[in-house]
N, C-alpha and C positions, 0 to 999 in steps of 0.2 A: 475361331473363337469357341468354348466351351461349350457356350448355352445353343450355339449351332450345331456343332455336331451332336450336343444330346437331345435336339430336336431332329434331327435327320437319322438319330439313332430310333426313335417314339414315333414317326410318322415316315419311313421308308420308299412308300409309295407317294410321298406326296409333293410336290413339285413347290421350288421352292425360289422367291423372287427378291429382289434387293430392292428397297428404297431409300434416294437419299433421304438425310434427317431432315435438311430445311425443306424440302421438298415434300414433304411429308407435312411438318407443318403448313404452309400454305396451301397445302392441296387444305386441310382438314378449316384452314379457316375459309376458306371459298367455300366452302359445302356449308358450312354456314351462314354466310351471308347474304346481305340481298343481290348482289350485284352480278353483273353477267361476262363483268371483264373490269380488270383492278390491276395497281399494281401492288406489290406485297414486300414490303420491309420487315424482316425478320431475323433475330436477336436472340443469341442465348451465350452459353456459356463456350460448348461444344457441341460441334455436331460432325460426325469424322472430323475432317483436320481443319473447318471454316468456322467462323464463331458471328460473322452478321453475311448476311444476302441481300439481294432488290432483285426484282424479276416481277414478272407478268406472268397472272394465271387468268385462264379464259375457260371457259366449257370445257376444252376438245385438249387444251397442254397449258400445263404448270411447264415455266424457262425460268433456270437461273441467268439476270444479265451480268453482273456485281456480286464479287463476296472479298468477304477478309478471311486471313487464317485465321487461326485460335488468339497467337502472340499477338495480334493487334486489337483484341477482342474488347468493347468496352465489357461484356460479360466479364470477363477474367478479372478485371480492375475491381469491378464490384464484387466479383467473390473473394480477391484477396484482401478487400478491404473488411470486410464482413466478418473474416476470422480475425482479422488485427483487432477489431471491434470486441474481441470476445466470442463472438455468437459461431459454439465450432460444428457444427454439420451443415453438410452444402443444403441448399434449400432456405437458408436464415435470411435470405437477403431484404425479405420485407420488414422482418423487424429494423433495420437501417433506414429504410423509408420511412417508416413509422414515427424514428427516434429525429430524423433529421429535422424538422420543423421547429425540437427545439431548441438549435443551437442556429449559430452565424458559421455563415462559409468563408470563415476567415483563412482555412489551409487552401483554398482553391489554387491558387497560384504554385504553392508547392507541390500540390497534385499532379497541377498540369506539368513541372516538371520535371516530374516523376516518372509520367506519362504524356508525353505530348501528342497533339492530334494533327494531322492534316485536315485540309477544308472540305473533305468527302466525310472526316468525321474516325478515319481508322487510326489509332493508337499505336507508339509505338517507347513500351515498357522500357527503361533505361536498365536491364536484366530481362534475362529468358526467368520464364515464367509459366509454368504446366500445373496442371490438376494434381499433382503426385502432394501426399504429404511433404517429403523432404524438397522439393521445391517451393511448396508454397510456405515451408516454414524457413526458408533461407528469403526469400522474398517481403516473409513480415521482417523481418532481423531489418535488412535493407530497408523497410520503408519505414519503421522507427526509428534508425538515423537519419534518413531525411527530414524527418518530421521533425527531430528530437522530441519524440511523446515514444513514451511506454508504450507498449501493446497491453491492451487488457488482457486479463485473466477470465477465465471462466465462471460467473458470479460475483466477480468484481463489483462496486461500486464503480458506475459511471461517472468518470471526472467530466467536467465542461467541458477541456480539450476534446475528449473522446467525441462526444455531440458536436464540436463544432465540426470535427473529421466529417463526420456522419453528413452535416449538413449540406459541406463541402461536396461531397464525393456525390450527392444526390444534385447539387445546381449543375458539375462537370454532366451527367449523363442525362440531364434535362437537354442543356446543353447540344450535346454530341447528338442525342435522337434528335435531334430539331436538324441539324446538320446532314442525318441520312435523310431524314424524310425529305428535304430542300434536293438532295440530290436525285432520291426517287425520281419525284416530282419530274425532272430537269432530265434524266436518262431512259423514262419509262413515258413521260409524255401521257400519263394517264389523269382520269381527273378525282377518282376514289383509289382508295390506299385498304389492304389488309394491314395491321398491325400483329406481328406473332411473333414466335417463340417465347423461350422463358420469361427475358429481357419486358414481354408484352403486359406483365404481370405487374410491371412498376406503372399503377393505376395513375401515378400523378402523371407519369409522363405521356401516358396514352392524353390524359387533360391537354396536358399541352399541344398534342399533335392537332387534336380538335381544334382547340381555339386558336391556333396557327390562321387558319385561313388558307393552307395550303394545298389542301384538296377540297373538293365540294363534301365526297362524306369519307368518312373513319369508320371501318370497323375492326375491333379487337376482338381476337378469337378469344371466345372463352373458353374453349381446349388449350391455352396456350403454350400451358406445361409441356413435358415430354409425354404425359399419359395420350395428346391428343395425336400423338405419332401414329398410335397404332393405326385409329381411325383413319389420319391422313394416308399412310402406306395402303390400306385398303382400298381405300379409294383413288389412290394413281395405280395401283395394279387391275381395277376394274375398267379406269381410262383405257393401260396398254390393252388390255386382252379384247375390248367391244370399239376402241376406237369412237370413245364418245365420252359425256361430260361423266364422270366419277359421280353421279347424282346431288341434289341439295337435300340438306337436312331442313324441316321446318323450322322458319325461322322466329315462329310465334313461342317457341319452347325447347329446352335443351333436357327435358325430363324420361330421358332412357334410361334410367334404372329401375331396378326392381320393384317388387311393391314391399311392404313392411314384411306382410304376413301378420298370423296372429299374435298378441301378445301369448305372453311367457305363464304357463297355468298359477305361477306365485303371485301374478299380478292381481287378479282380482281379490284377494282379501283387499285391497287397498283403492279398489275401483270407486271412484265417485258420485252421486248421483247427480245428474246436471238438470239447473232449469232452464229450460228452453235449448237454443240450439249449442252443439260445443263450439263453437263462433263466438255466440254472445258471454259465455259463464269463458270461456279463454281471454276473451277483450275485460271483462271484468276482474280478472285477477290480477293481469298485466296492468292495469287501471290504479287498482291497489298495490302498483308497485312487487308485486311477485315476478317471480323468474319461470319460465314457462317450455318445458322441449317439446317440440312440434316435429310429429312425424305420421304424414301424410302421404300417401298416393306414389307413384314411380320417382326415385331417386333422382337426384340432379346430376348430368356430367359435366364434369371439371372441378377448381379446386373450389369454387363458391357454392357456398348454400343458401338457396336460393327461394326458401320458405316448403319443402319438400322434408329436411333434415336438418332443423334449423335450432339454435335456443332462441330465446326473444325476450325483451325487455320494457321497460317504458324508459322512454329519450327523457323524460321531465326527471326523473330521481336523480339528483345531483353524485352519490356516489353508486350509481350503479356501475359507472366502468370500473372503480377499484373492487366490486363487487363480483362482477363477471370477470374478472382478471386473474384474481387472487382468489379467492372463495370457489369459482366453478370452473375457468381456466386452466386455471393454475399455471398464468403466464406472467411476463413481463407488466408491471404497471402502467407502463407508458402506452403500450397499443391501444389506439382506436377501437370502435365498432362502426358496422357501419348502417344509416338508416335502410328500412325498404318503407318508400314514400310510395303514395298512392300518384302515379303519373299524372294523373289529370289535375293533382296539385303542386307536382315540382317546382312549376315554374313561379310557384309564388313564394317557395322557400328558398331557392338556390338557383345560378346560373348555369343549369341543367342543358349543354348542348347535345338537344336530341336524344331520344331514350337510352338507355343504360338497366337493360334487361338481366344484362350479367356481373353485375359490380365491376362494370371495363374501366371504369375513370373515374377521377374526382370531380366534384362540383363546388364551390365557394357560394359559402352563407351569405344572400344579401345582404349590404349593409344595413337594412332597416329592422333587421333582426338580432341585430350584433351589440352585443355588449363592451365598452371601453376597457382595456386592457392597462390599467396602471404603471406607470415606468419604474423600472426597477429591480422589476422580480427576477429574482436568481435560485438559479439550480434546477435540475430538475421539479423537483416535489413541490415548488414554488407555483413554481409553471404547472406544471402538470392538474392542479387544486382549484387555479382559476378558472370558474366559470367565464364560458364566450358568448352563451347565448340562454336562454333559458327551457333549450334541452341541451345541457351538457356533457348528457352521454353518448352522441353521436354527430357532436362536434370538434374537430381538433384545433391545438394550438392556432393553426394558422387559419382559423376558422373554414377547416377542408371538410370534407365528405365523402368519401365509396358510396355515390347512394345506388341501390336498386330502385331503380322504377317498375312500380306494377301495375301493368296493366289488365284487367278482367280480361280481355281475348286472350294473356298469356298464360294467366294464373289467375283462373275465377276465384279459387279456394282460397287463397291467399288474400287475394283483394279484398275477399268476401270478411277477413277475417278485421285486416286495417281499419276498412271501413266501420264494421263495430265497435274498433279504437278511438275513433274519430267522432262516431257518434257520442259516445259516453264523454270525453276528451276534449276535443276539437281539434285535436291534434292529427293529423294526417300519416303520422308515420312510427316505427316501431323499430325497436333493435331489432339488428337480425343480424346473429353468427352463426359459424359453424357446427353443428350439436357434435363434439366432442373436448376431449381436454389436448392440450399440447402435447405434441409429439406424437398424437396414436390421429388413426385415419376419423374421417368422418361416419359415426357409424352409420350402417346401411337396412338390419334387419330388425325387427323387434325387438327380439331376443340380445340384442347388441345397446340399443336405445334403453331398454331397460337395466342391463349392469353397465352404463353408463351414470344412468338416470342414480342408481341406488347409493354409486360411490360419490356422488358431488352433492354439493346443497342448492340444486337446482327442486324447486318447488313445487310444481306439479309436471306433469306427463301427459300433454294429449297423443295419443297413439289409435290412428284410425279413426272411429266413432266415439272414443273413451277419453274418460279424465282419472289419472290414477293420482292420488298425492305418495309423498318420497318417504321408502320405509327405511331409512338410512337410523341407524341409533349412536349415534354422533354424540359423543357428550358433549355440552355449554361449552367446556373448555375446547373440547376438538373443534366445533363450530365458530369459535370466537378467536381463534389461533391467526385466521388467513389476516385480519387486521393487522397484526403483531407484524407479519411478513409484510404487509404492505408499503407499513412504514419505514422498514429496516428496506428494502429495496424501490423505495421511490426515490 
């Protein structure tokens, strides 16, 4: 491959080791987790020529027992649905989860004949089927006829059909995981389970493995992208060469990245004076309903922001998700956010099984907090306007949740910041996304947070010790535009 021999060209001397992909992954979620022997069901798209695993990792060796090739991959299924959906670069697949809850899985059945499964759970496409564009564009062709539904277009209005797809295709791999893990279970003889690869990212399904009852505990790597490879290969090439456990990562924190650094010398015309700590005058603005970027201390690893690079919100302002969407986003209307609740209060908001440090799973709004949902409502924008509960910006349709639980041993800073939410409030918990806009990475450095911060209408900037407000000069009209979009794409 290219990027090997141009790394064998840049580093000569230096000796050079293979690790497998899955393998890799589950090395990298062991090194995370609590456990000292598990087994590991791991899920992606590709990884050379196998696309799901089951094996056992201990200290001393990560073993594949179980895999499938790619053609049986529930991965594949979900990325080919994902473009029929519209959404065209790989990586989309969460907007599909996202959008599923609010339709009915009424193509399920067609799906499945589409794709049928064995009771192990492996797939077998009614067409070959690979990552290649011109295969997967001969593949959507095919699965439009089946379906008889259009494939969307790029921008499209989403028709019902298209959500019910969506809804569909998220109960099939609900489903299907329930099927590996049962297998696990059953071939691995273990009593906790690692949850990884790409596949590990569909946060409902990690929910479901928990509330299975299948193993005693779950944990989902929160590396479970392909970023958390490298790590993993690291750490099975420190296994082979010392003959012992690849090390654990603390499991009180996943915060190895960098620090901010200083702000950017433009920034202080704009710096603010704060009363009292920037804790309290941050909880007081979020309080008033402002939009707030928060960039604090070492970076988070993985794709969650985890209150290190985060934006934030208040749960109680009824349109704040069409607000962070469209206006700071600049995403799809229909996605979630998700809460970061103070742990020690989860369980009186949501059926929070067992901490969720890393936004691994979803949790379900007690009923006693749940507002009735009228029959009838149609279409998207219908749907999407009803309040569920009375924070309904980090509640979804099916009255779901990503929450983060925070706990002071993991994130004093953070805790430290809710908790002045909660004082002012009573509210326990706060938006928290990613600090960037779609498509571009989560920014990392000061300098990044701030021409972040100046191009959206994101409100103020705590950065370090500081409160900057946003020198953006936006006219009324440019500011008042993202509404106009929100309705034409809800």
């Amino acid at each position: 491959m290219t990027y090997v021999r141009e790394a064998r060209r840049m580093f000569p001397k230096t000796p050079f080791r293979f690790a497998w992909h899955h393998l890799s992954h589950a090395s990298a979620a062991f090194a995370a987790s609590p456990f000292e022997q598990a087994a590991f069901l791991c899920l992606d798209g590709k990884g050379e020529d196998i696309s799901a695993s089951i094996g056992i990792a201990t200290g001393k060796r990560t073993k594949i027992l179980y895999e499938l090739p790619c053609e049986n991959g529930l991965g594949l299924l979900y990325t080919l649905v994902t473009y029929y959906l519209g959404f065209d670069s790989l990586g989309s697949e969460y907007k599909v989860m996202g959008l599923a809850p609010f339709g009915e899985p009424t193509f399920v059945q067609k799906l499945r004949d589409f794709a049928p499964s064995d009771a192990n759970g492996a797939l077998r496409l009614t067409r070959h089927v690979n990552f290649t564009p011109t295969s997967m564009s001969q593949a959507i062709d095919a699965l439009a006829r089946h379906l008889s539904v259009a494939p969307r277009k790029r921008k499209e209005p989403l028709s019902n059909a298209h959500i019910d797809i969506a809804a569909s295709l998220q109960t099939i791999f609900e489903e299907e995981v329930l099927k590996m893990a049962r297998f696990a279970r059953k071939a691995t003889r273990q009593t906790d389970l690692l949850f990884c690869g790409g596949c590990a990212q569909n946060c409902v399904a990690a929910g479901k493995i928990r509330r299975s009852g299948l193993f005693n505990r779950v944990f989902t790597s929160p590396v479970s992208s392909d970023m958390g490879t490298a790590l993993g290969a690291a750490l099975l090439v420190h296994q082979e060469l010392n003959s012992s456990c690849g090390g654990k990562i603390d499991p009180n924190g996943f915060y190895l990245g960098c620090e901010p650094g200083d702000a950017p010398l433009e920034a202080s015309r704009y710096r603010l004076p704060i009363g009292g700590t920037v804790h309290k005058t941050a909880a007081r603005l979020l309080a008033e309903g402002k939009v707030v970027g928060w960039v604090r201390g070492r970076m988070e690893l993985g794709a969650r922001a985890l209150g290190a690079r985060s934006i934030l919100g208040d749960p109680r302002v009824e349109d704040m998700q069409s607000v962070l969407n469209l206006k700071i986003k600049f995403r799809e209307s229909f996605r979630p956010f998700a809460p970061a609740i103070l742990a020690e209060d989860s369980g009186e908001w949501c059926d929070a099984e067992g901490p969720s440090n890393y936004m691994e799973y979803t949790a379900y709004l007690l009923p006693k907090h749940r507002y009735s949902v009228p029959a009838g409502l149609s279409g998207l924008s219908e749907r999407l306007h009803f309040p569920r509960c009375r924070l309904p910006s980090v509640v979804h349709v099916d009255y779901s949740a990503r929450l983060q639980t925070v706990r002071r041993s993991v994130h004093p800073d953070f805790h430290k910041l809710i908790s002045e939410f909660k004082r002012l409030t009573g509210v326990p918990m706060i938006i928290n996304t990613s600090f960037n806009v779609s498509g571009q990475p989560i920014v990392r450095t000061a300098e990044e947070a701030w021409q972040c911060f100046r191009h959206t209408d994101i409100d103020y900037l705590v950065l370090n010790d500081a409160i900057y407000d946003n020198p953006n000069d936006k006219t009324r009209e440019e500011k008042t535009s993202w509404a106009r979009q929100f309705e034409k794409y809800s």
